[in-house]
C-alpha positions in Angstrom: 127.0 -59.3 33.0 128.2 -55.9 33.6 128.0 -52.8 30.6 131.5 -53.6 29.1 130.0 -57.1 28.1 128.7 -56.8 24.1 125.2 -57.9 23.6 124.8 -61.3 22.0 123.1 -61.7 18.4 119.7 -62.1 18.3 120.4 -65.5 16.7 122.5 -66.3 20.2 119.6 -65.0 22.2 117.0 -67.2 20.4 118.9 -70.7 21.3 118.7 -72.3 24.2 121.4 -72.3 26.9 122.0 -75.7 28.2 124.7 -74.5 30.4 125.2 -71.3 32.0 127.9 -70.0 33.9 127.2 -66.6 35.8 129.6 -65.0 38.0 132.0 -68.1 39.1 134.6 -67.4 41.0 137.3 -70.1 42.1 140.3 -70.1 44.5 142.7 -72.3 45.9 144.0 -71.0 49.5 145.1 -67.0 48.6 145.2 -68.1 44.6 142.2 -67.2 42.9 141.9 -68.9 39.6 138.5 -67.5 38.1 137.5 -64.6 39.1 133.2 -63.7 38.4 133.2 -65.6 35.0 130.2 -66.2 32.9 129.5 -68.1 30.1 126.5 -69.5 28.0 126.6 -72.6 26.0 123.8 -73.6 23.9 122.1 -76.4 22.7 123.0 -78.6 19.8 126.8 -76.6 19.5 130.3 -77.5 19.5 132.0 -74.9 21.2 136.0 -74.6 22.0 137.4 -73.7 24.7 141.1 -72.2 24.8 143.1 -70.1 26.6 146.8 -69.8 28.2 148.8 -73.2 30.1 147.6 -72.8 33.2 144.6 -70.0 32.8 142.3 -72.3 34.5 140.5 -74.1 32.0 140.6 -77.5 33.2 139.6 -75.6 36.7 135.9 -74.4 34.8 135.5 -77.6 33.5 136.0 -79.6 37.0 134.2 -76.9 38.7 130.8 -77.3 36.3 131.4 -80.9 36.9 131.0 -80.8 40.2 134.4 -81.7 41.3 135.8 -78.1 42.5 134.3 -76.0 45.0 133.5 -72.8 43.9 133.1 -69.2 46.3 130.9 -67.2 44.4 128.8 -67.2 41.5 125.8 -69.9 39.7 126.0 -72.7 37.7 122.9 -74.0 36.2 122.5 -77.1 33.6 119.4 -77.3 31.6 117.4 -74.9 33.5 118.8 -76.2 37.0 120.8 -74.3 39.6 122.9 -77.2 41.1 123.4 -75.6 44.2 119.8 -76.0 45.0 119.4 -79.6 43.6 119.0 -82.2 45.8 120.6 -86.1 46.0 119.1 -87.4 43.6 118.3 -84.4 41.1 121.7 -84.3 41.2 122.6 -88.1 39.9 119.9 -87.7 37.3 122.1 -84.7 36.1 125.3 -86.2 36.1 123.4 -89.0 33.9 123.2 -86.6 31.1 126.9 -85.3 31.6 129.3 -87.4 29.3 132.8 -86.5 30.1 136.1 -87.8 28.0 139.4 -87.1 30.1 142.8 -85.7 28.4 144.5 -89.4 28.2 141.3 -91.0 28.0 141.8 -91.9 31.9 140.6 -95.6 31.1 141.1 -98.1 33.6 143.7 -100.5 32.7 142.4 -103.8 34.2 139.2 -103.7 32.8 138.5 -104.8 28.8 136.8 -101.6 26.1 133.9 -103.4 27.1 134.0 -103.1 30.9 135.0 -99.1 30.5 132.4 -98.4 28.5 130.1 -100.2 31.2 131.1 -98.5 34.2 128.4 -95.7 34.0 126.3 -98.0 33.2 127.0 -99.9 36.1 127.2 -97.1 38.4 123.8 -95.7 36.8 121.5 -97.8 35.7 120.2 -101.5 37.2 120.5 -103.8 34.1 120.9 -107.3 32.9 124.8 -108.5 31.9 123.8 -109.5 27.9 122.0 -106.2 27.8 125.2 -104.2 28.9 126.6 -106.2 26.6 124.9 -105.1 23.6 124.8 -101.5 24.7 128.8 -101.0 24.9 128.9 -102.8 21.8 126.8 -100.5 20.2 128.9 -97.7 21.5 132.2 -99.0 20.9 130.7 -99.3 16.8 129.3 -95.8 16.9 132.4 -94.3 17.4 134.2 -96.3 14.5 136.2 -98.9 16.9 136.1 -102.8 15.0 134.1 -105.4 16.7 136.9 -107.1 18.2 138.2 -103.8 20.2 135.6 -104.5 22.8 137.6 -107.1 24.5 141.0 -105.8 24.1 142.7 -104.0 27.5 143.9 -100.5 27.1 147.7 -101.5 26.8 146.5 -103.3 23.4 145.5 -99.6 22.1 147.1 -97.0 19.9 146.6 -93.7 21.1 143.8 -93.1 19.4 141.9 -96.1 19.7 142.3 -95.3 23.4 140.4 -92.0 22.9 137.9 -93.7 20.9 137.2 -96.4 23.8 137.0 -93.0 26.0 134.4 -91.6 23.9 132.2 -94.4 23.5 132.4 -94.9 27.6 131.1 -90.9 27.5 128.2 -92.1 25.6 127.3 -94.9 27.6 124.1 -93.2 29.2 123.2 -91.0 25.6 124.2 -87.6 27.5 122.6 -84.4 26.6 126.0 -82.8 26.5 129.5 -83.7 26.3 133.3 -82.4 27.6 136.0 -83.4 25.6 139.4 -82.4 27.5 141.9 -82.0 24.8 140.4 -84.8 22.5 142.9 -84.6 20.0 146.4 -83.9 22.1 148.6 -87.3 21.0 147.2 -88.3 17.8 149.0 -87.3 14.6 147.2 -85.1 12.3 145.2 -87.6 10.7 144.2 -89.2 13.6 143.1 -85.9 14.8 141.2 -84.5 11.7 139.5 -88.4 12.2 138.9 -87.6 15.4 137.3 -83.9 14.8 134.8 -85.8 11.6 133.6 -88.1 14.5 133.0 -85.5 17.1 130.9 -83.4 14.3 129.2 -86.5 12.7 128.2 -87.9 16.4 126.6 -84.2 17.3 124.7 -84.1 14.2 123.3 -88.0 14.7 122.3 -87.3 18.3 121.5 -84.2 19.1 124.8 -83.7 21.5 126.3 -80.5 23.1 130.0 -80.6 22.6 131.9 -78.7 25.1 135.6 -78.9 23.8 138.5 -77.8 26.1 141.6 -77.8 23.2 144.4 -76.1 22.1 144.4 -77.8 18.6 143.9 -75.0 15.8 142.4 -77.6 13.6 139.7 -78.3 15.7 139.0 -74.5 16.3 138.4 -74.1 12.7 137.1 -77.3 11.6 134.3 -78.5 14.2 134.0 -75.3 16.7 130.6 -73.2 16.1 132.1 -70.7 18.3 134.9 -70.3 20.2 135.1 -68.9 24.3 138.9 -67.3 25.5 140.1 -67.8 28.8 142.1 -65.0 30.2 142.5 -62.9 33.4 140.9 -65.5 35.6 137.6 -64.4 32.9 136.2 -65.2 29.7 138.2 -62.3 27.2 135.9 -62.7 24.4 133.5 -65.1 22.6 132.5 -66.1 19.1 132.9 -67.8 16.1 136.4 -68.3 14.0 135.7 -65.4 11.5 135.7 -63.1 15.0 138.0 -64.6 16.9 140.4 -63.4 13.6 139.6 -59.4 14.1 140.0 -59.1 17.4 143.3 -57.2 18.7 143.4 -58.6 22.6 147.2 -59.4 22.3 146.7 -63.0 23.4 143.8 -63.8 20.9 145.7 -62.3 17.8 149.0 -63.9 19.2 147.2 -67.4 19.0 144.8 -66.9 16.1 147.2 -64.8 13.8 150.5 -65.3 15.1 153.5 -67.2 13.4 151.9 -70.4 13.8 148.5 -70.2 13.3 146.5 -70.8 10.4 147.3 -69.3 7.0 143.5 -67.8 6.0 142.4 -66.1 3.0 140.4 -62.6 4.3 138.0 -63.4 1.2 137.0 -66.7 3.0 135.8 -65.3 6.4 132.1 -65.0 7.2 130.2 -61.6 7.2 128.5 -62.8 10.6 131.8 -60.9 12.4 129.8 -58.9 14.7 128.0 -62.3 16.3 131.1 -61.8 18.8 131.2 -60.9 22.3 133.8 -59.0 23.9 133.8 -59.1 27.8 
């Protein structure tokens, strides 16, 4: 990070990075989309992801999943470069990689059930009735009824759909998780529902939460901290009381513009200085 880059907290400094981002740069033909970013995410946090339409966000996210070609820069997950893993270092890290997809990106001739089995399938080497029992016990942990497990996608509401996506994330109990705009569809009370499960299911198992959104709610209700996307880099970093004093045009457009939250000064946190500015 160069000198411009504000030191983290000591509290920041103390918590393990899980994932960490140094220097990525990503272009398409002439078009360069990232540009040297770095980020840190640590264990055991939710943190939200936001920036402009078309900033590149979804590009980070495929790009740490493997999917996008990167020119420059690292990326390592718990401890591990993963340029310098080999074959099969690299499938026992995509085991612990849970990913839910914008429109949940289920496939529509196969029941809850068999979605939520495909990692296992693809993973693991295991007996039919003990799949069974394992998707059922996902599809329950993420508060979808008994019965959902063989229903077909087309039998869904919206947000059932993102539930059945969830649970197939879980299938192989990943360290951490991406959520690609988890709540875009669902009606505010589906979403807040959705938000209470993403927070009650970090706190049960220990998960990571690595949420690409653009859903104020969510920023203020789940998010520990909050990373900005801008200028093919990450602007600035921190948690919701931060994110509210800083005058980048784009981050007090979105956090204090016409339709953002209505917040009380008095309510803000003191810890305003655990932000980073890059």
């Amino acid at each position: 990070m160069d000198t411009a880059t504000a030191s983290h907290t000591l509290e920041d400094q103390d918590r393990e990075v899980i994932l960490a981002v140094r220097d990525v740069t990503v272009a398409f033909g002439d078009q360069v989309i990232l540009d040297r970013l770095s980020l840190d995410v640590y264990r055991g946090e939710i943190l939200g992801f936001v920036g402009a339409s078309g900033a590149g966000k979804s590009v980070l996210l495929r790009t740490v999943l493997g999917l996008n070609r990167k020119q420059g820069g690292s990326i390592n997950l718990f401890g591990v470069d993963t340029d310098k893993v080999t074959d099969a270092q690299r499938v026992q890290l995509d085991m612990r990689l849970g990913m839910l997809f914008q429109h949940g990106a289920l496939f529509s001739g196969l029941s809850v059930m068999e979605n939520v089995q495909v990692p296992m399938r693809e993973y693991l080497d295991l007996p039919k009735k003990l799949m069974d029992e394992l998707a059922r016990l996902k599809i329950e942990l993420v508060g979808l009824p008994a019965n959902a497990a063989n229903k077909f996608p087309s039998q869904l509401s919206g947000g059932m759909i993102k539930r059945a996506a969830l649970a197939r994330a879980l299938a192989l109990d990943p360290a951490i998780v991406f959520l690609d705009e988890p709540t875009s569809g669902l009606d505010p009370i589906g979403a807040a529902e959705f938000d209470e499960l993403v927070a009650k299911l970090r706190d049960t198992m220990g998960l990571t939460v690595y949420m690409v959104t653009h859903d104020l709610d969510s920023l203020f209700s789940v998010c520990d901290r909050v990373a900005v996307l801008g200028q093919k880099k990450v602007l600035v970093e921190g948690p919701i009381s931060y994110m509210l004093t800083v005058e980048e045009p784009w981050v007090k457009s979105y956090f204090r513009g016409k339709r953002a939250r209505q917040i009380d000064p008095a309510a803000l946190h003191n810890n305003v200085s655990a932000g980073a500015v890059r």
